[in-house]
N, C-alpha and C positions, 0 to 999 in steps of 0.2 A: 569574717566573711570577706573574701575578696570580691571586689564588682569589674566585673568586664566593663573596658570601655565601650560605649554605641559609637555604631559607625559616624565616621569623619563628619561633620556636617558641611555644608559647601561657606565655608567660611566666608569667601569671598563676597559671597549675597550679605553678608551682615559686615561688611567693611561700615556701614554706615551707622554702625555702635559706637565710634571710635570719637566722634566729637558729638552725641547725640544728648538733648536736652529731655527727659522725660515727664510726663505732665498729666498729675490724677484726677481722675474725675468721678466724684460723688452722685450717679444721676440722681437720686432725689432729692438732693439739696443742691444741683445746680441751677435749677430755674424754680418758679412757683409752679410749672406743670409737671417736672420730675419728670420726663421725659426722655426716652432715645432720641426721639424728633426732635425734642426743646436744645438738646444738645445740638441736634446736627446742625440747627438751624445757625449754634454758632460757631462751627469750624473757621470761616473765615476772618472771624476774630483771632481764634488760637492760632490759624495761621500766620498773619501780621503779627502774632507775639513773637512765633520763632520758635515753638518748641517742635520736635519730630516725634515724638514717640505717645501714644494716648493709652495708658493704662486705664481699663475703664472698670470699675466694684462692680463684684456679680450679678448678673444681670437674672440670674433667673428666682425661682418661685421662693420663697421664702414658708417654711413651717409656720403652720399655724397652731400647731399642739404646744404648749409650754412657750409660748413665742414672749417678747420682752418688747415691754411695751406697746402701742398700738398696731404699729405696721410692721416689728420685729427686727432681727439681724440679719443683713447680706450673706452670711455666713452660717445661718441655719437653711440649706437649701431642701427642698421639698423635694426635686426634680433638675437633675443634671443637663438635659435637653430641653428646657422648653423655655419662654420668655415669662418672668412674672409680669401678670398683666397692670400691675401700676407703672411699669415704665414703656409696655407698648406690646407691641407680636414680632414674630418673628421676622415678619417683612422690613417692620423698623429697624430689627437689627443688621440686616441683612442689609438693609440702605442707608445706615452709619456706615459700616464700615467700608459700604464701597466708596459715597460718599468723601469718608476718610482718605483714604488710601487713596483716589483721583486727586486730594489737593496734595499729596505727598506724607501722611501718616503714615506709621505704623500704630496698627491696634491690637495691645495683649490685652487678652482678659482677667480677671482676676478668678486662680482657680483654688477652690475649697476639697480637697483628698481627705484630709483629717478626720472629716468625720461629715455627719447628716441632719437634716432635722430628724426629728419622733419620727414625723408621719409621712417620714420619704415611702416609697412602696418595698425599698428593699427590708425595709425594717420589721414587715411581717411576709414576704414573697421571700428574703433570701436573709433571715435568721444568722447563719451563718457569718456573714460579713461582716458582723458586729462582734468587738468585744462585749464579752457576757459578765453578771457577775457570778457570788458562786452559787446562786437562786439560778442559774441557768436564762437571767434578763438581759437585757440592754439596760443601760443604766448612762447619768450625765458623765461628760467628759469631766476628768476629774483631776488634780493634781498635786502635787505633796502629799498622798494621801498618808496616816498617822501622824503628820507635822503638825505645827500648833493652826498655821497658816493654811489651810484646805481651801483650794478654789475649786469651784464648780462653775462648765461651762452648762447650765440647768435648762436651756433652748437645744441642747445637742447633743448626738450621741455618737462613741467614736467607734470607727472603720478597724480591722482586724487584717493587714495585710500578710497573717499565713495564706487566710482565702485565697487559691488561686485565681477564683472567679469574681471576685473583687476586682484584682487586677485588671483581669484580662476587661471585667466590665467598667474599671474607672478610665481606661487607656482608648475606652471605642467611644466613652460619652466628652473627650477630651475633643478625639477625630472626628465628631461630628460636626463641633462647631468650624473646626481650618474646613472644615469641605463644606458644610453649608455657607460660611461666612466669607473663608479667605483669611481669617487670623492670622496674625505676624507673630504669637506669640504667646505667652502665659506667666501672668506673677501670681508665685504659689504662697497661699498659705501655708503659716506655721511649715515650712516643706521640712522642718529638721524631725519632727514627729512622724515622715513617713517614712518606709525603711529608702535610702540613698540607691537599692537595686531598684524600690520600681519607678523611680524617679529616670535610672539608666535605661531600664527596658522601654518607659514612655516615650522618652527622648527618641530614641532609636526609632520605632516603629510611627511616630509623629512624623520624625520628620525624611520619611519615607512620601510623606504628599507635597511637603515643602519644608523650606527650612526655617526653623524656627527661632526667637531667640526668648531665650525661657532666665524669669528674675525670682530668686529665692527669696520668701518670708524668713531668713534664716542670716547668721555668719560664720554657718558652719564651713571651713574647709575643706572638708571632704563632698561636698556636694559643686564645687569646682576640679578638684584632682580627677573628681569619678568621670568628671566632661558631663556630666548631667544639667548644669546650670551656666548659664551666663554670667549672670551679675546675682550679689547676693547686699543683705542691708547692712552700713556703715551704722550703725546703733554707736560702736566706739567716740566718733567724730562729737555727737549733740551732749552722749552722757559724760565724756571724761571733760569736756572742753566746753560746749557750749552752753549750756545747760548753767553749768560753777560762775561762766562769767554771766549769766543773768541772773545769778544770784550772788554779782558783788565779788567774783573771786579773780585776780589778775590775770589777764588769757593771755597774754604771752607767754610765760613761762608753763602754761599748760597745753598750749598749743606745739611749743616748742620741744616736751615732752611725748607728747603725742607723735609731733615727726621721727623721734630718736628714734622710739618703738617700731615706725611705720620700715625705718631706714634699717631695723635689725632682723638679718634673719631669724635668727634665732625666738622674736617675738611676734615676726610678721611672717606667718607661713602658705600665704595664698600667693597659687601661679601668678607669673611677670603677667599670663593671660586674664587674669580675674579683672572682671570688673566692679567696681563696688559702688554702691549708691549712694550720695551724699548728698541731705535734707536738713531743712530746720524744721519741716512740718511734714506730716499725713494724717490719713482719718484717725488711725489712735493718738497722734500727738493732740493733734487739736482737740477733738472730742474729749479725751482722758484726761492728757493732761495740762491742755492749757492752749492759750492761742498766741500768736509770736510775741505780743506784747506781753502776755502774762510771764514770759517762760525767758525772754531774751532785753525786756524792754529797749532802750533806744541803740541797744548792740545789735537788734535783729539786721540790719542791711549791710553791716560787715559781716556778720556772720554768712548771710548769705551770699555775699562774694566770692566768699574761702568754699560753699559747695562749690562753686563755677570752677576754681580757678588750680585748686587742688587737686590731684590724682584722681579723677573716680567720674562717673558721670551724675550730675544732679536733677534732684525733682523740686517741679512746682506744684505744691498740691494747691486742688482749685480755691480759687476768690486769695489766694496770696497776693498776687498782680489789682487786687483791688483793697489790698490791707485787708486781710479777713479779720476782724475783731471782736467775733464773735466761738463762743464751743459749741460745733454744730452739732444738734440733738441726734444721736444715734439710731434710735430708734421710733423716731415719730419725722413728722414732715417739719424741715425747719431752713427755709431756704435762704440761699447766698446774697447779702444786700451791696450789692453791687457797686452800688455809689460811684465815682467818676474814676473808676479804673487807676486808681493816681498811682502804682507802680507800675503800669506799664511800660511807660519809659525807662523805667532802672532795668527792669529785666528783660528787655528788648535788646539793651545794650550791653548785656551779660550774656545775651546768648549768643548775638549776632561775634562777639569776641572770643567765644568758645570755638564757632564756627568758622573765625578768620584763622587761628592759628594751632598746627599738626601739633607743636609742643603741650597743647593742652587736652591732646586725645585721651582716651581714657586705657585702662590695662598698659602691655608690652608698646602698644605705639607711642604714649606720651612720653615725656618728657618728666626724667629726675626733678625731684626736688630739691634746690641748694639752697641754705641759708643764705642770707646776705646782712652785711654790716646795718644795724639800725639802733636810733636809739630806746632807752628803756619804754615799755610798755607796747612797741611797735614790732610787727614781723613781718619781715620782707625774705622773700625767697625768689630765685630765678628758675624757670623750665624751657630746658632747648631743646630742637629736634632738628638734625644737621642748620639749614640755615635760620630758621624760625626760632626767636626767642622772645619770652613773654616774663616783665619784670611784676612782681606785686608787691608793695605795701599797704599792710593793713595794722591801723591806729587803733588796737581794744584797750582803752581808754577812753574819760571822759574829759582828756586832759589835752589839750592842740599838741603836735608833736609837729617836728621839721623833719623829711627824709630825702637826701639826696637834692636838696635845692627846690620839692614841694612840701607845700605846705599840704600838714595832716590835722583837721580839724575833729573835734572830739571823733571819736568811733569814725573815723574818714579813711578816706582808701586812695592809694592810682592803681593804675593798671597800665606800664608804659612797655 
């Protein structure tokens, strides 16, 4: 099938993608009240970190039919328009994100297309929108099915986009929220699951009220060629590289593979326009599979350098900036222990560095990545943009390294 491009978007309103820091927010495990308010009350912290962009986990009602665990999954939604009432009403939302956006955010929402709770009302009102099985039911989302390995998403049931009226109804309860809210935006779920045309026609008809910048649950390519998506998830960066060096495996030479790949056409096929996400952590890292220390131990704050400072734009998922040491319960109330904020400083001065210099903008604006001469265990690369140039060495090793006349102490880094 070919997908028409949607119209142009006013690109020039989202120039401010280009060096931007983006920064997740769990509301129920961000405060002990779980709250829109508990949040809002602390923008002006997130502020003084320096991040611009506030992705916030679905905000609305959660299925109660088959739900998982006690208060359920963000991602079993009951209700497309309305606010679940553990995190507040509608007015709360409505005064985050203006809120927000007075101290200078942007706020995407997190959107769920893939699929419903049970006891959404379209599940007995519009039949139809649902994959069936061959009983003529709605059944759990399901995957590999005859493989040995069968997962079932058993809280949720998935969406059928032949439905035209699916469409046309997922793409009016998208536009509800930019016109009640003011939205800057949407990170989709699983978006590779939905067909990449209604992804083009959302896009389109969205941002006919304003312009949006839209981040895909996905690394599909074609969900950038199509102009459907903005930025989509750098998964390659944590599994081929970071991931091996926290468990003991030499990240130079795997990091330094990773750029070959990044530098080949041939293996790297998204637009000079793509944006890509670059993380050590989000709600599935941490919850799933582990928390920085589990997954990177004393490599986590080089690693998280190389998201800054590498091609792509990075996230902070929340309570990182306070060491999160914790795997937050996904489904029950399990909130963030704040303790004395003690990364704020590191990533204050990651960001504010992202933000001083054009060679580190992210897609076609930034700046190539060039190797630079370094010794073993160490990689050092240069990114320029006419006069802006930004040198990095980073020490993945537990071993002190010398580069260029600084001293690189176990897992140490500069930034010159």
């Amino acid at each position: 099938m070919t997908v028409a491009a949607p119209a142009p978007s006013d690109r020039a309103a989202l120039a401010w993608t280009r060096q931007a820091v983006i920064y997740q927010i769990n509301v129920r495990q961000y405060s002990a009240a779980g709250t829109l308010a508990a949040v809002q009350a602390d923008l002006p912290r997130l502020k003084a970190l320096g991040v611009d962009v506030l992705w916030v986990m679905p905000w609305q009602p959660i299925g109660q039919k088959e739900r998982k665990g006690t208060l359920g999954s963000y991602y079993a939604i009951r209700d497309y328009t309305a606010i679940n009432p553990e995190f507040g009403t509608l007015a709360d939302a409505k005064a985050f994100v203006a809120q927000a956006q007075k101290l200078g955010f942007k706020v995407i929402l997190d959107w769920v297309a893939n699929h419903t709770a049970w006891d959404h009302p379209w599940a007995t009102a519009h039949k139809a929108r649902y994959k069936l099985n061959a009983q003529g039911e709605v059944f759990p989302v399901t995957f590999n099915e005859g493989q040995p390995s069968v997962e079932y998403w058993t809280d949720v049931i998935g969406l059928d986009y032949r439905n035209e009226g699916l469409r046309t109804a997922m793409i009016d309860a998208m536009a509800f929220w930019v016109r009640e809210t003011g939205l800057d935006g949407f990170r989709c779920d699983v978006a590779s699951l939905v067909p990449t045309d209604f992804w083009v026609r959302a896009r389109r008809e969205l941002e006919a009220i304003k312009p949006l910048f839209m981040l895909a649950e996905s690394d599909a390519v074609d969900l950038h060629t199509s102009g459907a998506f903005d930025m989509t998830y750098s998964w390659d960066l944590p599994d081929r590289v970071f991931k091996k060096v926290g468990q003991g495996e030499r990240g130079a030479p795997l990091l330094k593979a990773w750029l070959a790949d990044q530098a080949d056409p041939a293996k790297n096929r998204y637009p000079a326009q793509a944006l890509r996400m670059r993380f050590t952590s989000n709600h599935d890292y941490n919850s799933w599979h582990g928390t920085d220390a589990e997954l990177y131990g004393p490599a986590y704050p080089a690693l998280a350098v190389l998201t800054f400072t590498l091609p792509g734009m990075p996230l902070i998922y929340n309570g990182q900036e306070s060491r999160l040491d914790k795997r937050l319960a996904f489904f029950e109330r399990d909130a963030i222990a704040w303790k004395q904020y003690e990364l704020t400083g590191f990533y204050q001065r990651l960001i504010a560095y992202k933000h001083q210099h054009p060679a580190l903008a992210a897609g076609a604006a930034g700046g190539a990545v060039t190797l630079l001469d370094a010794p073993a265990d160490v990689v050092a690369f240069e990114r320029r943009v006419a006069g802006d140039v930004v040198r990095v060495a980073v020490n993945l090793s537990a071993t002190a390294r010398t580069w260029n006349g600084h001293a690189l102490p176990a897992w140490g880094w500069v930034l010159a």
